[in-house]
C-alpha positions as CSV (number, residue, x, y, z in Angstrom):
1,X,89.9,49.4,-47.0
2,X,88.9,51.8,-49.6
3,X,91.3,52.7,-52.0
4,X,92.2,55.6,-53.1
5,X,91.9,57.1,-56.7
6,X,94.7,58.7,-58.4
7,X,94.6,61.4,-61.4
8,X,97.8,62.3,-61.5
9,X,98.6,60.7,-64.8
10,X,95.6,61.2,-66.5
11,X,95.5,65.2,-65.6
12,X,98.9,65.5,-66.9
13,X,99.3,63.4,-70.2
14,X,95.9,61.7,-70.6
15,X,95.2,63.4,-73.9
16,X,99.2,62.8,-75.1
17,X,100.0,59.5,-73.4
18,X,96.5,57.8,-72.7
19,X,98.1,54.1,-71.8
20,X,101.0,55.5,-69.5
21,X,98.8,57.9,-67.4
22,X,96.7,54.3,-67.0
23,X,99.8,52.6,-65.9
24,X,100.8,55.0,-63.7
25,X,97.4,56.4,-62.1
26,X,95.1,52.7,-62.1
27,X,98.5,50.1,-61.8
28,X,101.5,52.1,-60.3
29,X,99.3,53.8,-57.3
30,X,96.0,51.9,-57.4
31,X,97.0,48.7,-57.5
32,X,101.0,48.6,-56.6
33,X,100.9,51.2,-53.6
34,X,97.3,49.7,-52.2
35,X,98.6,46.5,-52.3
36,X,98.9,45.3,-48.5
37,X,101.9,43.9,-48.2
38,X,104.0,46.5,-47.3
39,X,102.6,49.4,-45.3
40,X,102.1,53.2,-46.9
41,X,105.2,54.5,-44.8
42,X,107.3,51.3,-45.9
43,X,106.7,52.2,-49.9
44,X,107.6,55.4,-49.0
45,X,110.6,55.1,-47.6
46,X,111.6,52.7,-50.5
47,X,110.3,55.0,-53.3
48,X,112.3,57.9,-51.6
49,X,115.8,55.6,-51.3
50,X,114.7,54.7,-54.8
51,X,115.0,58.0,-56.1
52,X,117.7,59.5,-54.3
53,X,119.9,56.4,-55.5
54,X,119.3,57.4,-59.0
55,X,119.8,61.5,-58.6
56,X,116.2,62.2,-59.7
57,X,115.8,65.3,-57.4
58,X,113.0,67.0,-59.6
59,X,109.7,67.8,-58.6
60,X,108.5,63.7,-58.1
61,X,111.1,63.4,-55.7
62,X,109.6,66.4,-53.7
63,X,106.0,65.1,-54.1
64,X,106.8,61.3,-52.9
65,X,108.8,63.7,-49.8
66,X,105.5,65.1,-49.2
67,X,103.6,61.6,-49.1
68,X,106.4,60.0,-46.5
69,X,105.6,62.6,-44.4
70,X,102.0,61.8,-45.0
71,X,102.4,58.5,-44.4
72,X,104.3,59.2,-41.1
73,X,108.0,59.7,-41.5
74,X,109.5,61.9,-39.4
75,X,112.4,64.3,-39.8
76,X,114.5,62.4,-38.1
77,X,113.5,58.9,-39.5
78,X,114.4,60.5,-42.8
79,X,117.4,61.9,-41.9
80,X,118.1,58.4,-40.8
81,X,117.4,56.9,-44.2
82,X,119.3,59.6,-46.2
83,X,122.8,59.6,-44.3
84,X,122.3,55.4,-44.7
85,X,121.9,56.0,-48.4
86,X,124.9,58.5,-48.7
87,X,127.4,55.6,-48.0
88,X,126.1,53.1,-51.0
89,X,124.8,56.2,-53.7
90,X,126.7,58.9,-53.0
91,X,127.8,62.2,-50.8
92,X,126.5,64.7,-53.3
93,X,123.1,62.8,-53.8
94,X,122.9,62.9,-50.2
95,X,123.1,66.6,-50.2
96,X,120.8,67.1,-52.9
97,X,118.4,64.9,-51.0
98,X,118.7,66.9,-47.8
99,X,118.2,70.2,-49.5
100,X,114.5,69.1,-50.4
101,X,114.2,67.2,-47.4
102,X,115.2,69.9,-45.1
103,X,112.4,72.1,-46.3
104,X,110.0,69.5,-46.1
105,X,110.5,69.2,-42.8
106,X,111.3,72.4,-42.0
107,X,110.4,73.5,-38.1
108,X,110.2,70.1,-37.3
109,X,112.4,69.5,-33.7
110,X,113.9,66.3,-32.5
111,X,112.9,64.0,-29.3
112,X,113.9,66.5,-26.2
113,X,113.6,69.5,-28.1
114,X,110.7,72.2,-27.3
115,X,108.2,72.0,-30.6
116,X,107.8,75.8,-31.8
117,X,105.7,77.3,-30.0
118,X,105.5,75.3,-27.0
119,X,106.6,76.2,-23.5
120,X,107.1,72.6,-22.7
121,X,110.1,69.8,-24.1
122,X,108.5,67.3,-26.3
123,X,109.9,64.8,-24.2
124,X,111.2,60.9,-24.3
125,X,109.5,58.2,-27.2
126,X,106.4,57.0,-25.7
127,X,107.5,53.5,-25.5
128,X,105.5,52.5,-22.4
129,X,102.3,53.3,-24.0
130,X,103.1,52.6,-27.9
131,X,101.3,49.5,-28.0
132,X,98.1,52.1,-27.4
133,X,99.2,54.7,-30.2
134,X,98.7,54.5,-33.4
135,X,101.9,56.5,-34.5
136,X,104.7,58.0,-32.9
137,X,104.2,59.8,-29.8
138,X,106.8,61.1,-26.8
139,X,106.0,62.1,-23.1
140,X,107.7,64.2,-20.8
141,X,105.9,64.4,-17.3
142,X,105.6,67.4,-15.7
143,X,104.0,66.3,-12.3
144,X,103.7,63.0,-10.0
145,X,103.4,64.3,-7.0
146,X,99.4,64.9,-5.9
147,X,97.9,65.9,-9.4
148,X,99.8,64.2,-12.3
149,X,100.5,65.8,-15.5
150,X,102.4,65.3,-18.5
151,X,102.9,66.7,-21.9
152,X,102.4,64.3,-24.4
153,X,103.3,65.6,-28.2
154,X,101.8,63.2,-31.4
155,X,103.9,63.1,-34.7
156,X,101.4,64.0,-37.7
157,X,98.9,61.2,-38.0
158,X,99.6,60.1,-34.4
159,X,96.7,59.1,-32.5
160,X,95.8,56.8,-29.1
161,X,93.3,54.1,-29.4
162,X,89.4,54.2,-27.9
163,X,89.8,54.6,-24.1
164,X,88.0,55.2,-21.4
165,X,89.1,57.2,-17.7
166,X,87.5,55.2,-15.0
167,X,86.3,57.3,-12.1
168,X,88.5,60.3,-12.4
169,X,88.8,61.6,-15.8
170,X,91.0,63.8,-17.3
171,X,91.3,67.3,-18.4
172,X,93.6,68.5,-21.3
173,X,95.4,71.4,-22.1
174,X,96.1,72.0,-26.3
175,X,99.6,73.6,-26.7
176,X,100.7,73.4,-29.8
177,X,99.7,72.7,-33.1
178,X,96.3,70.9,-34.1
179,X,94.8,68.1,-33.2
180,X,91.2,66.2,-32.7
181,X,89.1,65.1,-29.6
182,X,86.6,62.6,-30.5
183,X,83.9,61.1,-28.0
184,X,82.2,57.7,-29.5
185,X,79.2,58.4,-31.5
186,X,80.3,62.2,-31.3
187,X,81.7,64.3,-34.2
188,X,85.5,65.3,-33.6
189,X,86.3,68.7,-32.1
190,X,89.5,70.1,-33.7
191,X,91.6,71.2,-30.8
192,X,94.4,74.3,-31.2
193,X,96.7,76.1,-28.7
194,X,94.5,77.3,-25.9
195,X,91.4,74.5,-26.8
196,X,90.7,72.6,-23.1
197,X,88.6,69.5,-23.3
198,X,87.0,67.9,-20.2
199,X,86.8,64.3,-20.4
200,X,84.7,62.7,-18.0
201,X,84.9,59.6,-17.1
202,X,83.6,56.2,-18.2
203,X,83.1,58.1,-21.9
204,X,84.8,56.1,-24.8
205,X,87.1,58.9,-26.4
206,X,90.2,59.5,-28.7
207,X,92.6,62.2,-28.9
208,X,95.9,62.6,-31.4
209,X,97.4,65.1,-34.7
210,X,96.1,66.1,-37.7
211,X,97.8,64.0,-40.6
212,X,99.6,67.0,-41.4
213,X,101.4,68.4,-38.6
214,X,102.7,67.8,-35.4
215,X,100.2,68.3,-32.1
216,X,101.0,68.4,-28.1
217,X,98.9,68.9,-25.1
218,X,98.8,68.7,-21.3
219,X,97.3,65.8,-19.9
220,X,95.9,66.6,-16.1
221,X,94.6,63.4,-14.3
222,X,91.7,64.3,-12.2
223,X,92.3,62.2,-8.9
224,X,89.8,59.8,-7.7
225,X,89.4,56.7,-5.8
226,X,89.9,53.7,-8.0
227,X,90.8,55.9,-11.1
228,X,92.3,53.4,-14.1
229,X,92.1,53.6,-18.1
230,X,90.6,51.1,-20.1
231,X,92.2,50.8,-23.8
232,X,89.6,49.7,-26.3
233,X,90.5,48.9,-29.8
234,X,92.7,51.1,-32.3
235,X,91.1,54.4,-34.3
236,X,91.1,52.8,-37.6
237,X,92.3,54.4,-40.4
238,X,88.9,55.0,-42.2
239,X,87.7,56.8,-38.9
240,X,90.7,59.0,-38.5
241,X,90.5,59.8,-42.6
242,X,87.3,60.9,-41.8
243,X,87.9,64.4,-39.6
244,X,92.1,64.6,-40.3
């Protein structure tokens, strides 16, 4: 995996504190956070805990907000982790960690809600088909009778694997937010409210969010004889940071 290579530090205080913009820009983040034995949305969750445990609320706090959602925290997991932390730090450091929180995640709905702007509910967790998503996704169907459809709605970074329709194919329907279509050996197509993408079948393809925002569309099967889906191999990390 290629790492990534921080600045932070040395734009700030390299010319006043040469050795601590090191520490923090080539050990803190380039050789703590890249280490591989936790996963980017597991430091984050820590370093946020971390911080709210010790009332720092200033504008580190905010940033580290901005990389759990990043790294794929939703509102809700966040929530989660804050009102855990309010019964071992504190009620007013909760609160103080909500404000920032709440505006980091601001518009963002929970499971069963209709996402802004959508005319559809977001849906149930995705559990039958998380093993194929990379990320958190939900699914509410809208028809299973004759034609089926659902609306499927990715949390930001949330994308299915390599897949292939078998005989029928699919159609989809963007609704909300943006997201990406990408056919193998293809260059993605960004796809935003109104975008409709034929897939037809036996093409190897992807679909999912940008890694900054929240994406749903309409899935219509296109009925055939002996219609299945074949799931290939995960959208790596390096392909999706790519076009996201």
């Amino acid at each position: 995996m290629t790492k990534s290579k921080w600045t932070a530090g040395r734009d700030a205080l390299g010319d006043f504190a040469p050795e601590f913009a090191r520490y923090n820009d080539d050990v803190l983040f380039g050789e703590v956070w890249e280490n591989g034995a936790l996963g980017p949305k597991e430091r984050s969750m820590l370093t946020v805990a971390a911080l709210a445990a010790t009332g720092t609320f200033d504008s580190s706090f905010a940033f580290h907000l901005e990389k759990a959602k990043e790294n794929g925290m939703t509102g809700a997991e966040i929530s989660a982790t804050l009102t855990h932390l309010a019964f071992y730090v504190g009620w007013p450091k909760a609160w103080a960690a909500f404000r920032v929180a709440k505006e980091t995640w601001a518009g963002e709905t929970v499971a069963g809600e209709t996402p802004p702007g959508s005319a559809f509910p977001r849906g149930d967790p995705n559990d039958a088909y998380a093993s194929c998503f990379t990320g958190r996704s939900y699914l509410k169907m809208l028809s299973t009778e004759g034609v089926a459809a659902a609306h499927v709605t990715f949390e930001p970074g949330c994308r299915n694997w390599w897949h292939v329709h078998h005989e029928g194919g699919q159609i989809l329907f963007a609704t909300h937010g943006r997201g990406f279509y990408r056919e193998r050996g293809k260059k993605a197509v960004e796809l935003r409210p109104g975008s409709v993408v034929n897939v037809k079948p036996e093409i190897e393809h992807w679909h999912g969010a940008a890694k900054d925002g929240w994406f749903s569309h309409v899935t219509i099967e296109v009925p055939a004889a002996g219609s299945s889906t074949e799931w290939i191999e995960p959208v790596t990390d390096e392909e999706y940071g790519t076009i996201a």
